[in-house]
Wavefront OBJ file of the C-alpha trace (Angstrom):
o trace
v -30.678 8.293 -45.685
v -32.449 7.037 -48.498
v -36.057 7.878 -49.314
v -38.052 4.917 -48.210
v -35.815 5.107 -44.664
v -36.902 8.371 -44.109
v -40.665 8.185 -44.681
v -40.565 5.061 -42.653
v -39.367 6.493 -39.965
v -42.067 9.836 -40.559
v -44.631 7.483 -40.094
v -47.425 8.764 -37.636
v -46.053 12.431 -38.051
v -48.656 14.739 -39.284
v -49.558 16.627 -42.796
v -47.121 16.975 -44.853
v -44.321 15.924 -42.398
v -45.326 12.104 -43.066
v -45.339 11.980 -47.190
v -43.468 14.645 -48.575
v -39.687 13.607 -48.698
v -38.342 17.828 -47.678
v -40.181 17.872 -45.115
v -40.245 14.541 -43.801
v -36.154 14.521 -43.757
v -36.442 17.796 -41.684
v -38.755 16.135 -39.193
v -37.101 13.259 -38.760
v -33.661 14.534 -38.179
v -35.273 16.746 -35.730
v -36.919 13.780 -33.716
v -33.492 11.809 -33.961
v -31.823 14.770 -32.322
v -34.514 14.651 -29.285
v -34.478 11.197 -28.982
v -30.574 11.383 -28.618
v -30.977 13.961 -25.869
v -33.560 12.756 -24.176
v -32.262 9.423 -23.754
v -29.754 10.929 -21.397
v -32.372 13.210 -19.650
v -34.156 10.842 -18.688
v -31.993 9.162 -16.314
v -30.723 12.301 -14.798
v -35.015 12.718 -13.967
v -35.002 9.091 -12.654
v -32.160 9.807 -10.757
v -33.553 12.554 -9.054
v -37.213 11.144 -8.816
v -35.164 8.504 -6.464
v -33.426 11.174 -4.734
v -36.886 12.716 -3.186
v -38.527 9.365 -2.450
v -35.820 8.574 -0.468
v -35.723 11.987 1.288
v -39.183 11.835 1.676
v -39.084 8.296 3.184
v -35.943 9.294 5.500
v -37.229 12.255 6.215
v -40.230 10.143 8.012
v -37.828 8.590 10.335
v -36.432 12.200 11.406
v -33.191 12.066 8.755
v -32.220 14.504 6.415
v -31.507 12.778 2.868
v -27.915 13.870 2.919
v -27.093 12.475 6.348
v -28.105 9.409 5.748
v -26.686 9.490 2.347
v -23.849 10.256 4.074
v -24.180 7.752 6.983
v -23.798 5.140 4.357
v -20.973 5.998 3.258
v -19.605 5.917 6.526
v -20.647 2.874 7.483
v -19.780 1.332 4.537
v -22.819 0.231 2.865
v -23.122 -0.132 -0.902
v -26.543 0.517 -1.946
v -27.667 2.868 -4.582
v -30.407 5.067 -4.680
v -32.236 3.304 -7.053
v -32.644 0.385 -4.940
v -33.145 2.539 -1.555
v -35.872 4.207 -3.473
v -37.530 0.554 -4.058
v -36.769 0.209 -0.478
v -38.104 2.595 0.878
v -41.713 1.924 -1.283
v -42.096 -1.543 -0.959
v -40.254 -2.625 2.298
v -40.590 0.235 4.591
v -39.560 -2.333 7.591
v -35.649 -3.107 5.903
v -35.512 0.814 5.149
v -36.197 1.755 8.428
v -33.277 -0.997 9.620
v -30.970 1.698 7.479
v -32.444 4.686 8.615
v -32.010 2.788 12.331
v -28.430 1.891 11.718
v -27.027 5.070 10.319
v -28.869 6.727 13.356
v -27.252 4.976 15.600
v -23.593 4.791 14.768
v -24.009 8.733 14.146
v -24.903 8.902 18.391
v -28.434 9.373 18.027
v -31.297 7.424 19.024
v -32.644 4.865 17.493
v -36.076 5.333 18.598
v -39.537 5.827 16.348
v -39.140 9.560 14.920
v -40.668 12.744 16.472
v -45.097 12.719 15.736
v -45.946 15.896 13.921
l 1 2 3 4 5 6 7 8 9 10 11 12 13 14 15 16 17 18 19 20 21 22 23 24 25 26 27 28 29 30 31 32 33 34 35 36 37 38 39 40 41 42 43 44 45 46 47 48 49 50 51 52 53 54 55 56 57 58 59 60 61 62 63 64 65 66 67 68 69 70 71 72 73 74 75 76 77 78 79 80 81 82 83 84 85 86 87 88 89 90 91 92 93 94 95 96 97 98 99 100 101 102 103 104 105 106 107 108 109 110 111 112 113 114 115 116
């Protein structure tokens, strides 16, 4: 990279990091290589920040994450967990039809879960 690309993208770095070209080329090479990896971390945390709101949700409704993960499957419905997360915050009532339905083609009641 040239010289003015660099300390462009040094900008808000600080001492010397930001103005003197060595340094600066380190720095920014450096943050290039965690942006690179962290782009990718980030949705494997997003993917598991959906995992345990939906376990936490299902797990209101007396169902283990994985069975009704698993339910799903069986029963052939298509949803990922991104959107049974959103589910599961913002329309308890349609994520408790899942919970209900998986419930009840696995044999089990489909009655309000056990009070604690």
């Amino acid at each position: 990279m040239h010289k003015d690309k660099v300390l462009s993208l040094a900008k808000g770095f600080r001492g010397r990091s930001k103005n003197c070209i060595r340094i600066a080329r380190e720095r920014v090479e450096k943050a290039l290589q965690y942006a690179y990896r962290d782009r990718r971390t980030k949705k494997r945390d997003m993917r598991s920040l959906w995992i345990q709101r939906v376990n936490a949700a299902s797990k209101e409704h007396g169902v283990s994450y994985s069975r009704l993960i698993h339910g799903l499957q069986q029963e052939n419905i298509q949803i990922n967990r991104k959107v049974l997360s959103d589910l599961a915050i913002q329309e308890p009532f349609s994520f408790r039809a899942l919970v209900n339905q998986v419930s009840y083609m696995r044999g089990a009641s489909a009655s309000a879960p056990p009070t604690v």
